[in-house]
C-alpha positions in Angstrom: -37.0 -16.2 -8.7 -33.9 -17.7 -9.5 -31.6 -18.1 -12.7 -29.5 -16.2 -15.4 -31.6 -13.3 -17.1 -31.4 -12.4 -21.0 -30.6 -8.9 -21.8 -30.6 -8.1 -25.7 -27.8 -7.9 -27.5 -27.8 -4.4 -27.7 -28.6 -3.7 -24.4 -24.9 -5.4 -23.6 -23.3 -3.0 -25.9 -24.0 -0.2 -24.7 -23.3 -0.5 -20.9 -20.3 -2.1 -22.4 -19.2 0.3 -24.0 -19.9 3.1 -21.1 -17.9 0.5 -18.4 -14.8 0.6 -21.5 -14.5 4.2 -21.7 -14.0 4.1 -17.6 -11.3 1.3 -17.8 -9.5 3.5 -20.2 -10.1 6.5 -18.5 -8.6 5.1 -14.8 -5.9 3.1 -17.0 -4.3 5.9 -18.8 -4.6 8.0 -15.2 -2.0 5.4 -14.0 0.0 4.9 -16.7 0.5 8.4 -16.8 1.5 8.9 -13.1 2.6 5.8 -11.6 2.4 7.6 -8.3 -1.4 8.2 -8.1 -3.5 7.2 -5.1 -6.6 4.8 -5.6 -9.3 7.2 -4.6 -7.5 9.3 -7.3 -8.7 6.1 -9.7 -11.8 5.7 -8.3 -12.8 9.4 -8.9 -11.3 8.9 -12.4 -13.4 6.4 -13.0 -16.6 7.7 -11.4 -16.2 11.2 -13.3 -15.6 9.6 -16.3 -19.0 7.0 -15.9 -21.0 10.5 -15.1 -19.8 12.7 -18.5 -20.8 9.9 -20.8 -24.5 9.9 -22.3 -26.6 7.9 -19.2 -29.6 6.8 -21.0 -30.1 4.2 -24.1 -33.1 2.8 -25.3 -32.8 0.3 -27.9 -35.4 -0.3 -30.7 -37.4 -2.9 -29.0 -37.9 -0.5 -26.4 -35.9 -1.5 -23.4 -33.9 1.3 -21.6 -31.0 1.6 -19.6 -30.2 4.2 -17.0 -26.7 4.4 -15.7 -26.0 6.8 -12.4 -22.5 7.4 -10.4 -22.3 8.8 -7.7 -19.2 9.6 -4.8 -20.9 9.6 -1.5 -19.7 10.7 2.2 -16.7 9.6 3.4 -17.3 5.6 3.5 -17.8 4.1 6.9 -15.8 1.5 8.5 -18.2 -1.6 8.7 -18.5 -2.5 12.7 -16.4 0.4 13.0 -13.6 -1.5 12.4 -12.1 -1.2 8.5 -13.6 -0.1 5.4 -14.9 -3.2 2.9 -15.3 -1.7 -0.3 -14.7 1.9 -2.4 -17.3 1.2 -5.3 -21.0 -0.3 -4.7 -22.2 -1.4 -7.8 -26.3 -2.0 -8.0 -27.9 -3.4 -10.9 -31.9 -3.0 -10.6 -34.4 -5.1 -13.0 -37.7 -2.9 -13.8 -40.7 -3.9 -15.8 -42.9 -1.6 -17.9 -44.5 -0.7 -14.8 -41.5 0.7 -13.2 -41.7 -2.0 -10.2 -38.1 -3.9 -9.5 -38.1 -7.0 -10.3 -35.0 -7.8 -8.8 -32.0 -6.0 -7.5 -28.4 -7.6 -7.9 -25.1 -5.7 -5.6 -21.7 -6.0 -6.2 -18.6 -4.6 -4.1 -15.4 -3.3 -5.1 -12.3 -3.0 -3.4 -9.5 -1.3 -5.4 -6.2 -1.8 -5.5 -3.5 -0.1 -7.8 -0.6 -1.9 -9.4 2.6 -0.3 -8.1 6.1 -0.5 -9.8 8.4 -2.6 -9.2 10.9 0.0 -7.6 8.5 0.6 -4.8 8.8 -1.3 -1.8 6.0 0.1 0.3 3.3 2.3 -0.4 4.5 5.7 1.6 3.8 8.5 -0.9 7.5 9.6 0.0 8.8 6.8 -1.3 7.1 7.0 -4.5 7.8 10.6 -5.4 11.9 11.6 -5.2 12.5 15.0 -5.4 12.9 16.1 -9.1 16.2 15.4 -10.6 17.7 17.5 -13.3 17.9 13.4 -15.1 14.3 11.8 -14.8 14.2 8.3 -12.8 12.7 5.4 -14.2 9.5 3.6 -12.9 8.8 0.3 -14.5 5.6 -1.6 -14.0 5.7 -5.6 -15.0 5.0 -8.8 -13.9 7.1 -8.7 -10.6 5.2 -5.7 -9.8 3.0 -6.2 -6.7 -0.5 -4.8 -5.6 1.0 -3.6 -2.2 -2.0 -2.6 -0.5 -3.4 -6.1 -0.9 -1.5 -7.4 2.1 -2.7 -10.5 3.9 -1.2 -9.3 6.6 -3.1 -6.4 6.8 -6.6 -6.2 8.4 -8.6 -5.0 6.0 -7.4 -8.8 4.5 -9.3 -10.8 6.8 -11.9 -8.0 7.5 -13.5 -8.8 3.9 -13.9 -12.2 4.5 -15.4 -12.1 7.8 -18.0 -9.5 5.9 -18.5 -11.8 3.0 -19.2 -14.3 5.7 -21.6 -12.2 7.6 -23.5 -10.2 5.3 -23.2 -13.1 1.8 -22.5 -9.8 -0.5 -19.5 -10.9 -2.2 -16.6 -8.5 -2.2 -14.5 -7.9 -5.8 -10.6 -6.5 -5.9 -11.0 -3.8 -8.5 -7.4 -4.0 -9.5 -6.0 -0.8 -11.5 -3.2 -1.8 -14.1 -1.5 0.4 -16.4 -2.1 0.0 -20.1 0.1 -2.8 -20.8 3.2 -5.1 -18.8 5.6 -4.3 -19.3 5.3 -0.4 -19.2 7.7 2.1 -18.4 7.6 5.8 -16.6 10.3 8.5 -16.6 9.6 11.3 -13.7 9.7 13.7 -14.1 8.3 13.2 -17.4 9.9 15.5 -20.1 7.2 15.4 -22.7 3.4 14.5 -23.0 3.5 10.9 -22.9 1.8 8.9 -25.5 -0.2 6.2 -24.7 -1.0 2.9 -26.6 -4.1 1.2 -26.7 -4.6 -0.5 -23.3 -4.3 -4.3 -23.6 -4.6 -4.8 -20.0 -6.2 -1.9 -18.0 -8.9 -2.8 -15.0 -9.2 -6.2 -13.9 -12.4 -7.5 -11.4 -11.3 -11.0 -9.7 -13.2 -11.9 -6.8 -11.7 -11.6 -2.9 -12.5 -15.3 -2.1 -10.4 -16.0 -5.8 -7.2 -14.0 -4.2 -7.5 -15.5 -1.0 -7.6 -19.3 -2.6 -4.6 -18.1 -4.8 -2.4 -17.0 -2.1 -3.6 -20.0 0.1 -2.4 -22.1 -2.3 0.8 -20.5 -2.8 1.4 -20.4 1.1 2.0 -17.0 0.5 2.0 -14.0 2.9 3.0 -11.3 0.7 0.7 -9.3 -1.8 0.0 -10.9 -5.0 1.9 -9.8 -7.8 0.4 -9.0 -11.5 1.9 -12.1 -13.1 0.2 -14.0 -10.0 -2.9 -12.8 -11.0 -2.6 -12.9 -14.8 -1.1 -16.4 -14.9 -4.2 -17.5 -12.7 -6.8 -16.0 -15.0 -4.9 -17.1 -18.0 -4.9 -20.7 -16.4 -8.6 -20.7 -15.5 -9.2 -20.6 -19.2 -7.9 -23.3 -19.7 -9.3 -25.0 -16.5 -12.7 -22.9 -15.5 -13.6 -23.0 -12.2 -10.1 -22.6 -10.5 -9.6 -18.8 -10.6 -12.0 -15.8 -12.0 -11.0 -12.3 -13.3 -12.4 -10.5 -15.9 -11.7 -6.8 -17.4 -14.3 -4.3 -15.9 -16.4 -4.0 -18.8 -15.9 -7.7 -19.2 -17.6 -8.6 -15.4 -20.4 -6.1 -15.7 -21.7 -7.3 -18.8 -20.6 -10.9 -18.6 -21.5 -12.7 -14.9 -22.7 -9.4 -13.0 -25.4 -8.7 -15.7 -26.6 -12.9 -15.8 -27.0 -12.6 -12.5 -23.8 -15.3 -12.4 -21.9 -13.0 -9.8 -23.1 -10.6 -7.6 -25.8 -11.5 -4.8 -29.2 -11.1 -5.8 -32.2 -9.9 -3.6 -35.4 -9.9 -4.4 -37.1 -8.4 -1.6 -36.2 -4.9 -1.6 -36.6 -4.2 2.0 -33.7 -6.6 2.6 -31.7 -5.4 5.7 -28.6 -6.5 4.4 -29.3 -4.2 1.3 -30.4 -1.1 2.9 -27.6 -1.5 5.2 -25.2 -2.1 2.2 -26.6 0.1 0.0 -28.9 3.3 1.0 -27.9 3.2 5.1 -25.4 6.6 5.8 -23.1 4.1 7.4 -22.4 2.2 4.3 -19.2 0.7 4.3 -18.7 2.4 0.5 -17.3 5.5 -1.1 -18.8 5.4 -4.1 -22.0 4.2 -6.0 -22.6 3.2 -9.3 -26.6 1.9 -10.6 -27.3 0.2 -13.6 -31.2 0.5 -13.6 -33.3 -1.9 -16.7 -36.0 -1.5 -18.0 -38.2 -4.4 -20.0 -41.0 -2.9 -21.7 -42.8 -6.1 -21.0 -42.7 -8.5 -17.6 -39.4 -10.3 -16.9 -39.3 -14.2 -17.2 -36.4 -16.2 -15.0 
């Protein structure tokens, strides 16, 4: 079975909405303290995806179950580096409960860090409190630091997207808009806007043509990535990046992105997905349900 599958209209709002109130969730955790650590995100996320309602079923009787879950601490895949924090699994049941089809997804996040940092010690990032608050500003010249191409993990994602053919996506946490400013320690509650940027998904093999093409060795920066998506627009094909909700409902859902198996005793998926020593940290599954058979 091959081909892009239609979900109702509904269907798409809902997990829309679910995958929204994350983004906002992890973005405001950021913008709120520009020091946090990405599992620190990835939690946010996570806890937020499991306190939201996790069943819908519309009126023509299709259902959607939504499950997240942090697992044991993720293995390092040929014992060598970790590949992704979030493994995302979207299963297609008919109204006999028998899967249809099985899409995965992987995430590798990365924060935005401000522009003052220079490297991603956690002293660096936290001064000791001054009686007049510093200044941390996030905006375009800000760099994801951690997404180093010098770094193994780098080339350690495309040799597994080589090996395995289960693409790998950089998850990349952003605060709520560029440019955005941070006083620490904060005097007050902050108040927050509504996010106009927030979580963006743009695929590993999209970052590594990127910063081929720009003979670059240093970590991308956010205007890097924004001017690419903005540009792929304009030019489709050249770049891809969506914003979290955006991805899951868009090319993940029509089966567009992702890799898709359809025999469920794929090794590469029980490996990926249900082995102990899955390279992940955290799962997230998007089962659906058609109340009749599925047509391709």
């Amino acid at each position: 079975m091959s081909g892009k599958i239609h979900i109702p209209a509904d269907v798409k709002t809902w997990i829309y909405g679910k995958f929204a109130i994350c983004n906002e969730s992890a973005t405001r955790n950021l913008s709120r303290q520009h020091a946090i650590e990405e599992p620190s995100l990835d939690y946010a996320l996570i806890d937020s995806l499991r306190g939201q309602q996790s069943t819908y079923t519309s009126p023509s009787m299709w259902k959607v179950t939504i499950d997240a879950n942090s697992m044991a601490k993720g293995r390092h895949w040929q014992g060598r580096w970790e590949i992704a924090d979030i493994g995302v699994v979207l299963r297609f049941l008919d109204h006999n409960q028998r899967i249809a089809r099985t899409k995965v997804a992987l995430l590798q996040s990365k924060k935005l860090y401000t522009r003052e940092v220079k490297e991603t010690k956690v002293s660096a990032e936290l001064p000791t409190p001054a009686p007049s608050p510093r200044k941390f500003i996030f905006d375009n010249d800000s760099k994801y630091n951690e997404l180093n191409p010098n770094k193994d993990q780098y080339a350690r994602i495309e040799e597994f997207e080589s090996h395995s053919r289960i693409p790998v996506f950089y998850l990349l946490y952003n605060p709520v808009r560029s440019p955005w400013e941070i006083s620490y320690p904060a005097l007050s509650e902050v108040s927050l806007p509504e996010y106009d940027l927030g979580c963006k998904i743009t695929p590993a093999s999209s970052v590594r043509s990127l910063l081929s093409a720009q003979s670059s060795a240093r970590p991308p920066s956010l205007g890097d990535i924004e001017t690419a998506i903005q540009e792929s627009d304009e030019n489709p094909g050249t770049f891809k990046g969506w914003r979290l909700e955006e991805f899951i409902t868009g090319p993940f859902l029509d089966c567009s992105e992702g890799r898709i198996f359809e025999d469920q005793m794929d090794l590469d998926l029980f490996n990926m997905i249900y082995a102990r020593s899955a390279p992940i940290q955290s799962a997230i599954s998007i089962d659906i349900t058609n109340p009749s058979d599925w047509v391709y």
